[in-house]
C-alpha positions as CSV (number, residue, x, y, z in Angstrom):
1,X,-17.9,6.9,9.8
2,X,-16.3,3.9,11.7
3,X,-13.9,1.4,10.0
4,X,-16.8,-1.2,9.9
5,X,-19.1,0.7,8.5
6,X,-16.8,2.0,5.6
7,X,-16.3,-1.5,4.9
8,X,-19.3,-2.3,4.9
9,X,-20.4,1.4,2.3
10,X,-17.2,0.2,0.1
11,X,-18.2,-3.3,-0.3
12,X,-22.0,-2.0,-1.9
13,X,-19.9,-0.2,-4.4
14,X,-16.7,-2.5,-5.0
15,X,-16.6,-4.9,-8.1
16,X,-18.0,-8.9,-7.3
17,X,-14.8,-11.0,-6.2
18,X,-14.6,-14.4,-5.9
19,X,-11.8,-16.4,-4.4
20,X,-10.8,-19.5,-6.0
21,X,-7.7,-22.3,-5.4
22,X,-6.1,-22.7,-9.2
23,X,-5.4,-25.9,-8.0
24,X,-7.4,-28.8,-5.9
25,X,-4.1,-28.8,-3.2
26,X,-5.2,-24.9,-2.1
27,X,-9.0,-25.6,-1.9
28,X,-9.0,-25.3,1.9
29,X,-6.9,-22.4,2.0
30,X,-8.9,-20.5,-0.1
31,X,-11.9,-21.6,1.7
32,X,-10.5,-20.2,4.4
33,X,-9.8,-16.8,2.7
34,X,-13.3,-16.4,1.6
35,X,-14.9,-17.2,4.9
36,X,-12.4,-14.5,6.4
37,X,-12.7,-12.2,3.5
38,X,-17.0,-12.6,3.6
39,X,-16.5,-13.3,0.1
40,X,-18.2,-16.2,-2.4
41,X,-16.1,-19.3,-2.9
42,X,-15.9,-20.3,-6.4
43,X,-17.3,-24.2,-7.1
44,X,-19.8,-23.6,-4.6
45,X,-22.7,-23.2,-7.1
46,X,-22.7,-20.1,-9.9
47,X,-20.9,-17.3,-8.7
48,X,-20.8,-14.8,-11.6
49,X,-17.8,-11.7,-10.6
50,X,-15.6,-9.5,-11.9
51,X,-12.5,-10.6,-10.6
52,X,-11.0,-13.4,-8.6
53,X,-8.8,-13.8,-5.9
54,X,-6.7,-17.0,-6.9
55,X,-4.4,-19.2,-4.0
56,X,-2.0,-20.9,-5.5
57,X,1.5,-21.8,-5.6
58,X,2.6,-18.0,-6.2
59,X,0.9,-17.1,-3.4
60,X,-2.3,-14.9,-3.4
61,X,-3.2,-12.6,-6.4
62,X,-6.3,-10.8,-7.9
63,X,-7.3,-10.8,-12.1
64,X,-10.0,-9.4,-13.6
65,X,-11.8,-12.0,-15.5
66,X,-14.3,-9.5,-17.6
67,X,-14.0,-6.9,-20.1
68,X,-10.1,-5.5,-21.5
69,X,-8.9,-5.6,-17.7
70,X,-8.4,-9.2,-18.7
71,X,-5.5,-8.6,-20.3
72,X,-4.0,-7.2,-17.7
73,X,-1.3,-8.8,-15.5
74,X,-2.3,-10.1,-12.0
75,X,-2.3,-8.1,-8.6
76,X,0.4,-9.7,-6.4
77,X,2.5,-7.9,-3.7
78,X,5.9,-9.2,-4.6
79,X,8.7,-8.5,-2.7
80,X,11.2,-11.1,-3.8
81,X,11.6,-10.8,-7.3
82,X,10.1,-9.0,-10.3
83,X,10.1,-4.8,-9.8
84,X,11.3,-4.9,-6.2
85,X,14.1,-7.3,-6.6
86,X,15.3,-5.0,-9.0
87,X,14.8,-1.7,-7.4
88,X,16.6,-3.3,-4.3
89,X,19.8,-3.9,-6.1
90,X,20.0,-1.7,-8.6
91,X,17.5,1.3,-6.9
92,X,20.0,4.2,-6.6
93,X,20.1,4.0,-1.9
94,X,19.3,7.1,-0.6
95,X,19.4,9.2,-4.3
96,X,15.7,7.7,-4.5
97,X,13.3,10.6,-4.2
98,X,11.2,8.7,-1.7
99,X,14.2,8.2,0.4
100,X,15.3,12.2,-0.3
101,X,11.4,13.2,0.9
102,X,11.5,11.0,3.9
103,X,14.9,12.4,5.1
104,X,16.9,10.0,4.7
105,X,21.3,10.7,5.1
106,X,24.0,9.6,6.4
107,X,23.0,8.1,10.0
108,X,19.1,9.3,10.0
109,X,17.1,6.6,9.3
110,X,13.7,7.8,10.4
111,X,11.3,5.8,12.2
112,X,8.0,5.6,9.7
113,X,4.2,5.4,9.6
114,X,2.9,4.1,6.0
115,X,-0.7,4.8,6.3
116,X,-2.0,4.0,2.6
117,X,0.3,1.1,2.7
118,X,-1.3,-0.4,-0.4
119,X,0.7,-3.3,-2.2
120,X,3.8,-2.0,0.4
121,X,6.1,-1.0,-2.3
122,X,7.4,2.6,-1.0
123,X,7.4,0.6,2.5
124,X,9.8,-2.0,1.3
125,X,12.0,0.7,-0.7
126,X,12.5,2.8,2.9
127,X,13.1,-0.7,4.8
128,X,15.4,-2.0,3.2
129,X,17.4,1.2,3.1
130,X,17.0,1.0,6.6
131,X,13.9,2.2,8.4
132,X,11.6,0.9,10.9
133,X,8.2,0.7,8.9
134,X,4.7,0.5,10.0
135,X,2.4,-0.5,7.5
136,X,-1.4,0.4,7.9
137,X,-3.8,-0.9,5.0
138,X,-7.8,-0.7,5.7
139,X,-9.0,-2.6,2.7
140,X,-9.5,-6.2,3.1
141,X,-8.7,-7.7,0.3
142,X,-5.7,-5.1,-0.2
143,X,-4.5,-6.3,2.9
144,X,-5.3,-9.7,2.1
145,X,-2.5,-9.5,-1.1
146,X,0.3,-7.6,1.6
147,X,0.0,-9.7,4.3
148,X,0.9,-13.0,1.8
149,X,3.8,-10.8,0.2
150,X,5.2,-10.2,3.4
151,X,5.3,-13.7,4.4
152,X,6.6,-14.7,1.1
153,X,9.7,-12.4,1.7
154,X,10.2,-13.5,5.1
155,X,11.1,-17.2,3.4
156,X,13.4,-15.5,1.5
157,X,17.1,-15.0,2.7
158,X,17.8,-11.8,1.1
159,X,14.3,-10.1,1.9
160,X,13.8,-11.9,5.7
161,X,16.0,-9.2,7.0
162,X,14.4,-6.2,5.8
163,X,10.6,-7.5,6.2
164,X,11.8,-7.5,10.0
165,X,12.0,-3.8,9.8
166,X,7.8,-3.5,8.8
167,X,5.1,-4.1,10.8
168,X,1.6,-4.4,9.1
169,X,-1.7,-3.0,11.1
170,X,-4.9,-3.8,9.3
171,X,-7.5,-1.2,10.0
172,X,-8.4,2.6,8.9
173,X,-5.4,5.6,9.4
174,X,-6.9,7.8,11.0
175,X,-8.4,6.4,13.8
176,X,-5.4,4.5,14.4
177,X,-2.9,7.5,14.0
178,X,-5.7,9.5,16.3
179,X,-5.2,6.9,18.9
180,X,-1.6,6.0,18.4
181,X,-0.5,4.6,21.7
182,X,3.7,4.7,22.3
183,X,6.4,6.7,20.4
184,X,4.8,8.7,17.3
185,X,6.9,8.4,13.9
186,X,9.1,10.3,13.0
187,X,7.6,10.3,9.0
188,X,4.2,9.7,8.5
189,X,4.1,8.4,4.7
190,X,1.0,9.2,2.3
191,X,0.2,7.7,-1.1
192,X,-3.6,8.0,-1.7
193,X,-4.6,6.8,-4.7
194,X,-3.7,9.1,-7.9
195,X,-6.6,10.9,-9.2
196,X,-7.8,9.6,-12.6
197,X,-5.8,10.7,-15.7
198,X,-7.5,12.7,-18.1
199,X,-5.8,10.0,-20.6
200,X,-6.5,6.6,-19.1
201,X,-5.7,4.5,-21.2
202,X,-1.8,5.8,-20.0
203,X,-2.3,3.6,-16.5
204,X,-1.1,0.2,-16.8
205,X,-4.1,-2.1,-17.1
206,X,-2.8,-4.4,-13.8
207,X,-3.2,-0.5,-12.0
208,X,-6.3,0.4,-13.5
209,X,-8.7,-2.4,-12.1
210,X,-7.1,-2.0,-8.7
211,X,-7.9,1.3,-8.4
212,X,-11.2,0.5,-8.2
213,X,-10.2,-1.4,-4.8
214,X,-8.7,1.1,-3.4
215,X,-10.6,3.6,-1.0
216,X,-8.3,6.2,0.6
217,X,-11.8,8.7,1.9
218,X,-10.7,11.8,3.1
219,X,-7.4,12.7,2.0
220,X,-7.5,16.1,3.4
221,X,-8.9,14.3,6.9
222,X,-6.2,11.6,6.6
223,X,-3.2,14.4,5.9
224,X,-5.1,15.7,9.0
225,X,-4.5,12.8,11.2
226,X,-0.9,12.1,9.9
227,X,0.5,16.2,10.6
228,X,-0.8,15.8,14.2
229,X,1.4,12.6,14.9
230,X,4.3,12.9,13.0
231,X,7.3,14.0,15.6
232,X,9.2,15.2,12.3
233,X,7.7,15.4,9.3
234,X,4.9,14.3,6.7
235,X,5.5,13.4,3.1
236,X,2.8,13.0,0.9
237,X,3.5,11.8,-2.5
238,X,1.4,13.2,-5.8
239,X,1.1,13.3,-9.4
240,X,3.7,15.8,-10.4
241,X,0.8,17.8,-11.9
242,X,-1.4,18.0,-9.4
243,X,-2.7,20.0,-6.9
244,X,-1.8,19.9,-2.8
245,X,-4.0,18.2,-0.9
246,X,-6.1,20.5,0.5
247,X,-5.3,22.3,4.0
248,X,-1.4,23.2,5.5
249,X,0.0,23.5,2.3
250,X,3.6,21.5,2.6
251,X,6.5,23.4,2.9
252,X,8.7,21.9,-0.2
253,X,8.1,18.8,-3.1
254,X,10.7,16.6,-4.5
255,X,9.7,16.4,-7.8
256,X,10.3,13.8,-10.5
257,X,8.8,13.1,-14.4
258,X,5.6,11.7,-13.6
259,X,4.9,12.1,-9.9
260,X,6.7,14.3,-6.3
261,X,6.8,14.0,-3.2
262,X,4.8,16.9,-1.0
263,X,6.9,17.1,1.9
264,X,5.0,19.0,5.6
265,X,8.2,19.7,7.9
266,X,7.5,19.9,11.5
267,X,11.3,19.8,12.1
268,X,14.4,19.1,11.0
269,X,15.7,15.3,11.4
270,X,19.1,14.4,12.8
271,X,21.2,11.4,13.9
272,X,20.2,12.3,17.7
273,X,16.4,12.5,16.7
């Protein structure tokens, strides 16, 4: 299936959005977004939906305006304060297990391929320890939220330096990673979307409505894609209790309380690499 059309076979499935300004001075902009975005424009007569993409001072972020997702916190892709401000000061450098998985030491910083790039979260974490990050995100709206984080943190003075270390692609994985053109990465980086907990009312409520935005497809097509580019190795990263993906099984995990990293070695990283 092409990109387009899984757009277009995720969109007869996906939850009605609307994109609204939460204040008269972003009308146009989020005109803009819903002409770009193909979605309706709220004011422009009844538009019934399930969530909403607001512009507004903060920038751009989805709530859920139905049911007990209300009362969860909005979607944003924040890179300056909150969770990542934190994680980047206080984070534990290379100890992280993402930065462990991905081979991070002393004078390797791998070059690496995010292709589930999401809200960018593990992206940020590996940049600003360092890496050269290419961020790939094939959901529109998805993309919609990263693209305003990153240009948020780019204002900043203590995030501008790192967001020069990602790059963000729009489009599907694997027909970019099938195509890649130039130097492959070194890591190609997987986070498909958890399966669903047998206890759900465990995921936080902001998580559990954007899972239903998220379409990964094949996981087991996309680990695919990523082992025949990577120049070094592929890390995948799982609930702690689940299974493989299925195919090469990897070759060792870095495992934590809730979740590990799956990590395919192709070989081994060094400063000269």
């Amino acid at each position: 299936m092409s990109s387009g059309a899984a757009e277009e076979a995720f969109r007869a499935r996906a939850p009605a959005i609307r994109v609204e300004a939460v204040s008269s001075e972003y009308s146009a902009r989020a005109a803009e977004l819903a002409e770009s975005l193909k979605l309706p424009l709220a004011g422009e007569g009844e538009v019934e939906a399930q969530f909403a993409l607001q512009v507004g001072e903060k920038g751009l972020q989805l709530v859920a305006l139905l049911s007990d997702d209300a009362r969860a916190r909005p979607v944003r892709a924040d890179f300056v304060s909150g969770g990542a401000a934190y994680r980047r000061r206080h984070g534990g450098g290379v100890r992280q297990m993402i930065a462990k998985a991905a081979g991070l030491a002393p004078g390797i910083r791998p070059s690496v391929l995010d292709a589930t790039a999401g809200l960018g979260r593990d992206a940020f974490v590996l940049a600003s320890l360092g890496c050269a990050v290419t961020l790939v995100e094939r959901q529109a709206i998805v993309a919609a939220l990263l693209e305003d984080g990153l240009e948020r943190a780019r204002e900043n003075a203590e995030t501008a330096p790192i967001v020069a270390r990602m790059r963000f692609l729009r489009g599907d994985a694997i027909p970019l990673m099938r195509g890649w053109r130039g130097p492959p990465p070194q890591v190609v980086y997987l986070d498909p979307m958890f399966p669903p907990r047998a206890k759900a009312a465990r995921v936080k409520k902001e998580m559990r409505f954007f899972r239903r935005l998220a379409d990964d497809g094949d996981v087991s097509v996309l680990l695919e894609a990523a082992l025949a580019l990577a120049s070094h190795r592929v890390v995948v990263k799982r609930p702690r209790k689940a299974p493989p993906i299925d195919g090469v099984p990897p070759k060792y995990a870095v495992e934590g309380r809730s979740s590990r990293f799956d990590v395919y070695s192709i070989r081994s990283l060094s400063k000269a690499a």
